[in-house]
C-alpha positions as CSV (number, residue, x, y, z in Angstrom):
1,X,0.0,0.0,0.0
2,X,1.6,3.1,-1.1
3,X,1.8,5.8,2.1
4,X,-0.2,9.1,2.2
5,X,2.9,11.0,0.2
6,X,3.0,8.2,-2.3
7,X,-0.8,8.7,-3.0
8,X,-0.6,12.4,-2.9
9,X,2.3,12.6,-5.6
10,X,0.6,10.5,-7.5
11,X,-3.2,13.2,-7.1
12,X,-0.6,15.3,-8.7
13,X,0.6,13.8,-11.1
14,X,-2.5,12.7,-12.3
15,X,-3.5,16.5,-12.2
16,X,-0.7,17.4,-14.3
17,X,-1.5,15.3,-16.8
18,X,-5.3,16.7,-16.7
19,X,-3.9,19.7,-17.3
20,X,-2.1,18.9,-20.3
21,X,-4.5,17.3,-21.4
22,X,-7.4,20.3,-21.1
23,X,-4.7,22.5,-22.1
24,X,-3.9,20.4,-25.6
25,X,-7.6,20.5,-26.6
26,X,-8.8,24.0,-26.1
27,X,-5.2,24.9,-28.2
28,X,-7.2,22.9,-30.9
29,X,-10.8,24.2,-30.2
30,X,-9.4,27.4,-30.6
31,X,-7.8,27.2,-33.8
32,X,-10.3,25.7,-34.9
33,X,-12.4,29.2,-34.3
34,X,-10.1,31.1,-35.8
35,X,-10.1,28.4,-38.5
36,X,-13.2,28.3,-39.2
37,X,-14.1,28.4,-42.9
38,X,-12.4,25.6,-44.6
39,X,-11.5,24.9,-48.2
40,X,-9.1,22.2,-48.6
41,X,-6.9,22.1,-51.6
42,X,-6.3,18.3,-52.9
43,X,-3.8,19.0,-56.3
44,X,-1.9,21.9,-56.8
45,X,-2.6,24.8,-59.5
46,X,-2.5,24.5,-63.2
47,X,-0.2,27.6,-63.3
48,X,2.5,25.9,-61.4
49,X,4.5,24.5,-64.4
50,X,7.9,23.3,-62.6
51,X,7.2,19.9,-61.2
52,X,5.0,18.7,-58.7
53,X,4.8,20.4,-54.4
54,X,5.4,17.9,-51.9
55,X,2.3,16.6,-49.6
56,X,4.1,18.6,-47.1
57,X,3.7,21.6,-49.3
58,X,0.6,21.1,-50.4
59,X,-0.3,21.0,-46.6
60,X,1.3,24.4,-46.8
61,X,-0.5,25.8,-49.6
62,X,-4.1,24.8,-47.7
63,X,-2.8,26.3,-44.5
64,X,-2.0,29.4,-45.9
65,X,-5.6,29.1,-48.5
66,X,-7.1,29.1,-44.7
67,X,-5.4,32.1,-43.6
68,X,-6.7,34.0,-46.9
69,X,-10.0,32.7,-45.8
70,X,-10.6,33.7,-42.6
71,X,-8.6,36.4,-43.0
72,X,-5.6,36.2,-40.8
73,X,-2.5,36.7,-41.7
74,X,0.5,34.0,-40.4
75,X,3.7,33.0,-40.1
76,X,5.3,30.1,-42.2
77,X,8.5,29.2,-40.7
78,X,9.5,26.1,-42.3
79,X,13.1,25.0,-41.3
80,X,15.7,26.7,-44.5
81,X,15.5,24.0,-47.4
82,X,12.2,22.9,-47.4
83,X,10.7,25.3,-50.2
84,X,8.9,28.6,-48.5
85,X,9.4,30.5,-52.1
86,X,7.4,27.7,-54.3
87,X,4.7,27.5,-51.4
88,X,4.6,31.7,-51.4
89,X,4.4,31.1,-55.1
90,X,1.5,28.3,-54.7
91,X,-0.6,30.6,-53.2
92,X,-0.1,33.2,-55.6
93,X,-1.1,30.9,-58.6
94,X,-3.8,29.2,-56.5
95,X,-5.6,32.8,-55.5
96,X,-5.5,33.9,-59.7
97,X,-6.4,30.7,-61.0
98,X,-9.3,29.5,-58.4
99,X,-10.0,32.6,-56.2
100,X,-10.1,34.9,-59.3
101,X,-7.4,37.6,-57.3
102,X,-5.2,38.9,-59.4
103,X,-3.5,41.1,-56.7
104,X,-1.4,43.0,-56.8
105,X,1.1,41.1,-54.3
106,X,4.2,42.6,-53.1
107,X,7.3,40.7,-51.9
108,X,10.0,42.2,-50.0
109,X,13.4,40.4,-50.1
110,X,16.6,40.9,-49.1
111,X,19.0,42.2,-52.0
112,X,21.0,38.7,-51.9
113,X,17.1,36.4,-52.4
114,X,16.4,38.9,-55.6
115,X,17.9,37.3,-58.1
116,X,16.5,33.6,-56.5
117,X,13.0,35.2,-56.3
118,X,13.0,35.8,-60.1
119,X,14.1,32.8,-61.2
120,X,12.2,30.5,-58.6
121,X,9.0,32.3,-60.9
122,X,10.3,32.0,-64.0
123,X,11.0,28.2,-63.6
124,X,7.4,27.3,-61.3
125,X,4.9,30.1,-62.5
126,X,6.0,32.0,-65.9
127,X,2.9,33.0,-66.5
128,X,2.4,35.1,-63.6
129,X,3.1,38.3,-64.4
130,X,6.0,40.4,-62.2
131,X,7.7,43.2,-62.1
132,X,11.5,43.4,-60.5
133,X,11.4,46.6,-58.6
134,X,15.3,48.0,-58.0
135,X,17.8,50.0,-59.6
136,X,19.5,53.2,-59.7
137,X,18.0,56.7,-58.7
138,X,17.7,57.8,-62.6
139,X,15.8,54.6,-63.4
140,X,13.7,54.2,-61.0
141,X,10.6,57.1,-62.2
142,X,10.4,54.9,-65.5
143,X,9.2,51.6,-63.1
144,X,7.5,53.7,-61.3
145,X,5.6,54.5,-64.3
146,X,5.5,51.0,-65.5
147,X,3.4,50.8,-62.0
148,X,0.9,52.6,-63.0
149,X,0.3,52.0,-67.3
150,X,1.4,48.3,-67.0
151,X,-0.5,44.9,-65.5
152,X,1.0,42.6,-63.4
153,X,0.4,40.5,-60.8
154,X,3.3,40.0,-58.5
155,X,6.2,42.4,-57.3
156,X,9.4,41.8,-56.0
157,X,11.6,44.1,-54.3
158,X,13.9,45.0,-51.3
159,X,13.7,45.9,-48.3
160,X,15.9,49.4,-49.2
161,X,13.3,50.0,-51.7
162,X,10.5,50.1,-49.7
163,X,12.1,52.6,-47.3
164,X,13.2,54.8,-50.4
165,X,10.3,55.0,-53.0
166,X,7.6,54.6,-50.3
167,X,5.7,57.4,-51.4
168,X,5.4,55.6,-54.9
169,X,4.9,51.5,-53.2
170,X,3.1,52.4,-49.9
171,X,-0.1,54.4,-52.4
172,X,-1.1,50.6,-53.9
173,X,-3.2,48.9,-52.2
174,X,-1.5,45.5,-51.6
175,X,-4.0,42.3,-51.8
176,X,-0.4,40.7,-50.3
177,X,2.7,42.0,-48.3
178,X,4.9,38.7,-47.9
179,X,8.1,39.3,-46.2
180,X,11.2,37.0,-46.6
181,X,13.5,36.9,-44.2
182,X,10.7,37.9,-41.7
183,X,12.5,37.7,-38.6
184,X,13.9,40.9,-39.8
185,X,10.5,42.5,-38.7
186,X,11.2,41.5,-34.8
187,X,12.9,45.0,-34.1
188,X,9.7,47.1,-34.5
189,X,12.0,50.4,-33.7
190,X,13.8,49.5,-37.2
191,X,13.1,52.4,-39.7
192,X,12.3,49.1,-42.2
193,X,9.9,47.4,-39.7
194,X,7.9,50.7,-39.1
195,X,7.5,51.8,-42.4
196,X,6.2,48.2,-43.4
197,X,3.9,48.3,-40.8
198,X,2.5,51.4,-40.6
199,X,2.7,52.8,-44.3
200,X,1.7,50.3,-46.4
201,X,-1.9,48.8,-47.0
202,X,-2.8,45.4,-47.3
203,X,-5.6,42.9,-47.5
204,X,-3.4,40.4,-45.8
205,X,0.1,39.9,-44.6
206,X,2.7,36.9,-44.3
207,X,6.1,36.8,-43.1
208,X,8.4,33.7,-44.0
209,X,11.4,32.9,-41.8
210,X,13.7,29.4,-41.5
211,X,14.8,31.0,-38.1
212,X,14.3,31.3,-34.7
213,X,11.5,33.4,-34.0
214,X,11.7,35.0,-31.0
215,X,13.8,35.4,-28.0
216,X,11.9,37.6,-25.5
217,X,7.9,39.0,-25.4
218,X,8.9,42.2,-27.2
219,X,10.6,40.7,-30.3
220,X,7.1,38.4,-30.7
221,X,4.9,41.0,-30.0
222,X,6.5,43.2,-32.7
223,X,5.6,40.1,-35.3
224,X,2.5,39.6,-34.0
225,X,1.5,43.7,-34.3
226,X,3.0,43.4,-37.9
227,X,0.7,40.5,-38.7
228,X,-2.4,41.7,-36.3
229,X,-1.8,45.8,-35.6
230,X,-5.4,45.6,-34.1
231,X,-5.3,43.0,-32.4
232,X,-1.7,43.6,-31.1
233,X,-1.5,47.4,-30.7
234,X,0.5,47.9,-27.5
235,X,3.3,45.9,-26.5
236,X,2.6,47.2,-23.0
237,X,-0.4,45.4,-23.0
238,X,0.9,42.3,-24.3
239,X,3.6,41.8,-21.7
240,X,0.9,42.7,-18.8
241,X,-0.5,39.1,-20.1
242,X,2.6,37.2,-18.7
243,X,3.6,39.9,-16.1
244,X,2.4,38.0,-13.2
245,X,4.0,34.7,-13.8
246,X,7.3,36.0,-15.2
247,X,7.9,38.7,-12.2
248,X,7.5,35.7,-9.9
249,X,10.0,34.0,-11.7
250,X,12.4,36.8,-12.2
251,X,12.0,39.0,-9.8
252,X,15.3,38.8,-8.1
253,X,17.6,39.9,-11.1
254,X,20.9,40.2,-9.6
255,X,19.8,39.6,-6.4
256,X,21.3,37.3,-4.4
257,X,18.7,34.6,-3.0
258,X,19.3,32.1,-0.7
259,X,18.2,28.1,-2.1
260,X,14.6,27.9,-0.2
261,X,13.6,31.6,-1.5
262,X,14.7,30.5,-5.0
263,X,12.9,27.3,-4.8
264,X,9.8,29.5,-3.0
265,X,9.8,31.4,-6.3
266,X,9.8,29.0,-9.3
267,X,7.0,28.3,-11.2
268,X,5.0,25.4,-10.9
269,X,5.0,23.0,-13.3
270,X,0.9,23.7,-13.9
271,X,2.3,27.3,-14.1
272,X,4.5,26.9,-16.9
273,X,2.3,25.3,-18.6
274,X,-0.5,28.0,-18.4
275,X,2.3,30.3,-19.6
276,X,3.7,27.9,-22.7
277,X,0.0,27.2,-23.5
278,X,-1.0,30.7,-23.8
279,X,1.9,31.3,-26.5
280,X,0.7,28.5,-28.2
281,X,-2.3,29.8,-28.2
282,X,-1.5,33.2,-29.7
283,X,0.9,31.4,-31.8
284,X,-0.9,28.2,-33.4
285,X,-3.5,29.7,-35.6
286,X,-1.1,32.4,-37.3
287,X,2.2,30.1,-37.7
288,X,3.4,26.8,-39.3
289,X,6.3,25.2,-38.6
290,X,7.9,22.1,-40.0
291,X,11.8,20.9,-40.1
292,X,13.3,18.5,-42.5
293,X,13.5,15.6,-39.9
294,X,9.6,15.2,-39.7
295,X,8.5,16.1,-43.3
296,X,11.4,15.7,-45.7
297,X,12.5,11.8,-44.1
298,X,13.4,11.0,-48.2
299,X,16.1,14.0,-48.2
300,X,19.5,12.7,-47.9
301,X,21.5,13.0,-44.3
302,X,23.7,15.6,-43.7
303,X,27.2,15.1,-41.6
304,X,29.1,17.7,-40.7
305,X,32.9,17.4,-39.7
306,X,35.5,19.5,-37.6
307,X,38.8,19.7,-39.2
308,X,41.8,21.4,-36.5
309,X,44.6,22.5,-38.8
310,X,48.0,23.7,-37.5
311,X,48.9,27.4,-38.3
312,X,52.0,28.2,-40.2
313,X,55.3,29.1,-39.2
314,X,54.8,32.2,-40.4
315,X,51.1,32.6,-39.0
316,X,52.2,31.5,-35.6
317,X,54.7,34.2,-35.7
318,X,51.7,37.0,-37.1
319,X,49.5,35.1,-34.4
320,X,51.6,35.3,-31.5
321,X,52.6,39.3,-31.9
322,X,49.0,39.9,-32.1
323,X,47.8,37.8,-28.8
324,X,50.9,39.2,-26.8
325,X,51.3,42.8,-27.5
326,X,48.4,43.6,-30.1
327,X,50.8,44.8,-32.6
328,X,51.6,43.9,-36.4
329,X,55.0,43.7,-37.3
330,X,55.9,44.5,-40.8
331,X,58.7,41.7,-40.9
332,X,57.8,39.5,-38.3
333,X,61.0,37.6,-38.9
334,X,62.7,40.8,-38.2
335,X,62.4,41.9,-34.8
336,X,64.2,45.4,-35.7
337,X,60.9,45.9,-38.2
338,X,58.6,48.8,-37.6
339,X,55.1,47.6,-35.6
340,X,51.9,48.6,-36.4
341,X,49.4,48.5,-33.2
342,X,45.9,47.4,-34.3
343,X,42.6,48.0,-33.4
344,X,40.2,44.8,-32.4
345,X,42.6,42.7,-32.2
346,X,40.0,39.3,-32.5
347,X,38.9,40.5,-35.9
348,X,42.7,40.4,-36.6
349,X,43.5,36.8,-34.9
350,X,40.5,35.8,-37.2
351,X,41.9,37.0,-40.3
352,X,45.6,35.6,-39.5
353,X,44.6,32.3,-38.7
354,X,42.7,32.1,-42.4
355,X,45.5,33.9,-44.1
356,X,49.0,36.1,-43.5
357,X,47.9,37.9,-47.1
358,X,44.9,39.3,-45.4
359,X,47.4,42.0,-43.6
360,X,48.9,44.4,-46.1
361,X,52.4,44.0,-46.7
362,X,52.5,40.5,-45.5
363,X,52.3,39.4,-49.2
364,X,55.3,38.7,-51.6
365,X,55.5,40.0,-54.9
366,X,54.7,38.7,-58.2
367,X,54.9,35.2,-58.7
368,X,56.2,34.4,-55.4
369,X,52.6,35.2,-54.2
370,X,51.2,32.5,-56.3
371,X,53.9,30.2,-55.3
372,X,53.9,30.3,-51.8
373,X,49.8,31.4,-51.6
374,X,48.5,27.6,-50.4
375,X,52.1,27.0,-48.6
376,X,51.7,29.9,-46.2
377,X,48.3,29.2,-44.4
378,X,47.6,26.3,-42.8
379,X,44.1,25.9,-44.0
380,X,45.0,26.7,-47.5
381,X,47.4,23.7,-47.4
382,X,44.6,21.3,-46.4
383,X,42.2,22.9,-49.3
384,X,45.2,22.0,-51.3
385,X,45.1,18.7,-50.7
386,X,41.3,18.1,-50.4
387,X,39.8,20.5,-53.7
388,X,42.0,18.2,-56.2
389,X,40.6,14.7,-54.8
390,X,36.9,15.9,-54.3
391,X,36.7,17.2,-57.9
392,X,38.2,14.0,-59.4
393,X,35.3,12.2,-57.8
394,X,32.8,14.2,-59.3
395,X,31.4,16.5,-56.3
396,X,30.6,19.3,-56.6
397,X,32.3,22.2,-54.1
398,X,30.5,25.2,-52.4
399,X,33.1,27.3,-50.3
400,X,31.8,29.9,-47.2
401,X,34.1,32.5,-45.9
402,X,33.1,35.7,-44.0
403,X,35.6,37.4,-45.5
404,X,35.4,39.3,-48.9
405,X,39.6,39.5,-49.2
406,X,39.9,36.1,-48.8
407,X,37.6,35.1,-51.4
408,X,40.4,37.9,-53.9
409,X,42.8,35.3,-52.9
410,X,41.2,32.2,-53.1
411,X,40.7,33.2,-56.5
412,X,44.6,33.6,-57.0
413,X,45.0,30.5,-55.8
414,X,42.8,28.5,-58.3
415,X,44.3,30.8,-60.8
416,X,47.4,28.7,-59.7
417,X,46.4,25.7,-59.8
418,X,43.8,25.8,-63.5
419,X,40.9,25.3,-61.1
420,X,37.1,26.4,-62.9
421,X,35.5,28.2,-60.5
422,X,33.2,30.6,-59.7
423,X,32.9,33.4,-57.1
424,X,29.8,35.5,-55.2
425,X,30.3,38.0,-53.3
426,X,28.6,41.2,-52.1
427,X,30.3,42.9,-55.1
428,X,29.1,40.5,-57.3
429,X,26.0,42.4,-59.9
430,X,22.3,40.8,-59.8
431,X,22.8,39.7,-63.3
432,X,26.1,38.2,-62.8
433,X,24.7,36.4,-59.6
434,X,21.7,34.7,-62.2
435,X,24.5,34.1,-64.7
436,X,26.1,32.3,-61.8
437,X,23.9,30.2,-60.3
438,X,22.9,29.0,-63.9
439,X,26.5,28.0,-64.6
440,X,26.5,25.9,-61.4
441,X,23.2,24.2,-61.8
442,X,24.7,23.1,-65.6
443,X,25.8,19.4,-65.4
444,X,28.0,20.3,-68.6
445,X,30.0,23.2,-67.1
446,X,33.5,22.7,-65.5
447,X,32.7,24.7,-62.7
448,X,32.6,22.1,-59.9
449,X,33.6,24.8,-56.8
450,X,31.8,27.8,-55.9
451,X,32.9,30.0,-53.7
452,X,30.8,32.5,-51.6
453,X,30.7,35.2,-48.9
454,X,28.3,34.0,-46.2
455,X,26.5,37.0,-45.8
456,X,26.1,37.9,-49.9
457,X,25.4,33.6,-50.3
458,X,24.4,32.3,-47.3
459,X,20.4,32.2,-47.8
460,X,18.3,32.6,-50.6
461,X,20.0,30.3,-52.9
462,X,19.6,26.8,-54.2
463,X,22.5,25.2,-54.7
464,X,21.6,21.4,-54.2
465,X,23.8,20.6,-57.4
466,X,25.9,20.8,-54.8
467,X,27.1,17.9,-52.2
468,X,30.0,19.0,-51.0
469,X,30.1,22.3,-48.1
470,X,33.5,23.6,-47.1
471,X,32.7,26.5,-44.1
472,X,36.3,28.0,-44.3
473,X,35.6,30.1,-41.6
474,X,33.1,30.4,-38.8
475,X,30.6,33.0,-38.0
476,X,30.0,33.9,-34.6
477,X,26.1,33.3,-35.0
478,X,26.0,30.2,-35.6
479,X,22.3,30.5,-37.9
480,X,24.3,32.1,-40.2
481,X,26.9,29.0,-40.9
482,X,23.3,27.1,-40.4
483,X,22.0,29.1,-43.7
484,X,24.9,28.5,-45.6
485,X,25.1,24.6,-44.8
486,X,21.0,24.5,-46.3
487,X,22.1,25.7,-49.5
488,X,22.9,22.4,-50.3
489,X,21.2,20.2,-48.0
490,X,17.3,21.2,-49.4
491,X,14.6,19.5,-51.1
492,X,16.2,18.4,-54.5
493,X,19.2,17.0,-52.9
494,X,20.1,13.5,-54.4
495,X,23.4,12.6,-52.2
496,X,24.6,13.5,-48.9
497,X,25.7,15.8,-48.0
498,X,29.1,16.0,-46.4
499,X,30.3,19.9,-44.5
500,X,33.4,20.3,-43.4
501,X,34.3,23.1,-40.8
502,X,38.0,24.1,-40.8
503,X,39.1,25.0,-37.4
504,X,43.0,26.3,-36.5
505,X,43.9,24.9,-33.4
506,X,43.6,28.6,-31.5
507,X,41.8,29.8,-28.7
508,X,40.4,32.6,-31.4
509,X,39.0,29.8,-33.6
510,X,38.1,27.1,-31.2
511,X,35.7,29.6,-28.7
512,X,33.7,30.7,-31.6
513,X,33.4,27.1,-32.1
């Protein structure tokens, strides 16, 4: 016979659960309110020409039908790779074709997703009609013309342009406003965020992210008020919802507390779940979710891999005058050599342990810089060795470095060694960056590495031609590396893929790791 403790942990425990199980429900009782007109979608639309959505994206395409139908507007935060442009272009082709809207829809993208934006349409909806909304000052008054005399359905521009030619883009009234990159919106004091939100009209809103969402009440409830401004007009208000349980929790801030007061102060379990249920509740009806693990189990594995290298002799020398004395000798071979003291001196233990050319006067001249260009750097010397062997074997190579100057001497290097390749940076034009990606994708063309800055290449694209990620360096948010890695490893991928992360054996390198 279990004791009186035994049978009251066990009333709780059996309470929890009743809980959990009250609170699951009336999450799906009230979705189903805001849910309420339904019109499912069973095959996808004639208009969509490039090959057939996944169930998961036809689940997608109904969710977001429903959202058009009730008038909501939502959040569809797929995990990066799984398609949010051809389920944002599903939509579009499902309202012209069956819903008889013809829009106009705007989509805002960063500068970097332009060029994937218009030729994700041209390959899955051609005969939508869109407009490409950028360019200099002078050329600008002749789209904004086009505007105005011309038809079209769908247009795609950037987030700078909406801040600059808002008087011309914020007088349409919008049937659509999709934002990529959404999580971009979570600073509502951002000059972007507020012009978005309160300047432009629209019948209906959606913001698609592959990221984290939020991190505390006011980066959710800026979201939320882009989504729902009635609804979520005051972020005041919004945190007074979780004030009570959240002061009891954190009241203390750096105050010292002794064990039992601590213990006094945490929340129940019942109590957290009241609090994670009524986030769920807000959330559920206007978001979707889904990562590759649960929907995309026919995508190929992706294995990552640390690689240490050792630094040079000569980038231990460049190294070690940098940790110790924060200084940059000319000659560091020469101790008589005039110093140069530097300023941030982890951005420069960074760019030393990728390359000693990345300092000014560090580099021979003429052909000695070709020579000794791979000899020099440790991780250079491992490309050496690895590039050669992974192109015999027919993969193909994409190449992530944070740094623009290293990607000028990468391209010295395969200059050096008769290597097709090709490069994107944030120098790199919008028509050059199509040209690119096209001569990638080409099973025909030599081109088997591609080398690109994170930050210009990192999202947006679709490079699963690719198998093969090398993340030269690392960025200290690790989404970003994340970003870059899903260029490869997204729906269309055949093989698997196979990162490697190339570490130098330094404290610099191993704690952003």
């Amino acid at each position: 016979m279990p004791n009186e403790e035994g049978e009251a942990d066990l009333s709780n425990m059996e309470e929890t659960e009743q809980i959990k199980y009250n609170l699951k429900n009336s999450s799906k009782v009230y979705y189903q309110v805001t849910h309420s007109i339904q019109d499912e979608v069973t095959q996808q639309p004639k208009l969509l020409k490039g090959g057939e959505l996944k169930s998961y994206q036809v689940y997608g395409l109904n969710w977001m039908v429903s959202l058009y139908n009730n008038n909501l507007n939502g959040i569809l935060a797929d995990e990066m790779g799984l398609g949010k442009t051809i389920q944002t272009i599903s939509l579009f082709a499902h309202l012209i074709e069956v819903k008889g809207n013809e829009g106009p829809f705007l989509v805002v993208v960063p500068l970097t997703t332009i060029t994937n934006w218009t030729l994700e349409f041209d390959r899955w909806a051609p005969d939508i009609k869109k407009m490409i909304y950028k360019g200099k000052k002078s050329e600008r008054p002749k789209l904004a013309q086009m505007l105005k005399s011309e038809k079209f359905n769908v247009l795609i521009t950037t987030y700078e342009y909406i801040m600059l030619d808002k008087a011309i883009l914020s007088k349409i009234l919008w049937q659509y406003i999709i934002v990529d990159e959404g999580h971009r919106m979570k600073n509502f004091k951002s000059k972007f965020a507020q012009t978005l939100g309160q300047q432009y009209t629209s019948a209906h809103r959606i913001l698609l992210t592959g990221t984290p969402l939020q991190n505390n009440l006011s980066e959710l409830w800026a979201l939320l008020n882009f989504l729902l401004p009635k609804i979520f007009s005051s972020c005041e208000d919004f945190q007074k919802w979780f004030d009570k349980a959240l002061s009891k929790s954190y009241a203390t801030g750096n105050k010292q507390v002794s064990a039992e007061e601590r213990e006094a102060m945490e929340l129940s379990e019942e109590e957290q779940l009241l609090i994670i249920n009524r986030l769920h509740q807000i959330l559920r009806p206007f978001l979707l979710r889904r990562v590759k693990a649960d929907v995309a189990k026919e995508l190929p594995q992706k294995l990552e891999m640390v690689i240490k290298v050792e630094l040079s002799a000569q980038q231990k020398l460049v190294y070690k005058g940098i940790q110790e004395d924060n200084m940059l000798m000319a000659d560091p071979t020469n101790k008589n050599s005039k110093a140069l003291s530097l300023k941030n001196a982890i951005m420069q233990l960074r760019k030393i342990c990728n390359h000693p050319y990345l300092f000014e006067g560090h580099e021979p001249i003429g052909q000695e810089v070709s020579d000794h260009i791979f000899a020099v750097s440790g991780k250079f010397e491992l490309l050496d060795r690895m590039l050669p062997k992974l192109i015999v074997t027919g993969h193909k190579v994409l190449i992530f470095s944070q740094f623009t100057q290293l990607l000028d001497i990468m391209k010295i290097y395969f200059y050096y060694r008769n290597i097709p390749h090709l490069i994107l940076d944030g120098r790199t034009k919008d028509e050059d960056r199509k040209a690119c990606l096209e001569r990638f994708s080409d099973p025909e063309a030599p081109e088997k590495v591609f080398v690109l800055s994170t930050k210009a290449g990192g999202h947006g694209l679709n490079l699963q031609v690719a198998d093969t990620v090398i993340i030269f360096d690392s960025d200290w948010n690790p989404q970003m590396d994340e970003q870059a890695k899903d260029r490869a490893h997204r729906i269309g991928q055949r093989s698997e893929v196979r990162v490697y992360r190339l570490i130098t054996a330094t404290k610099v390198e191993e704690g952003i790791l």
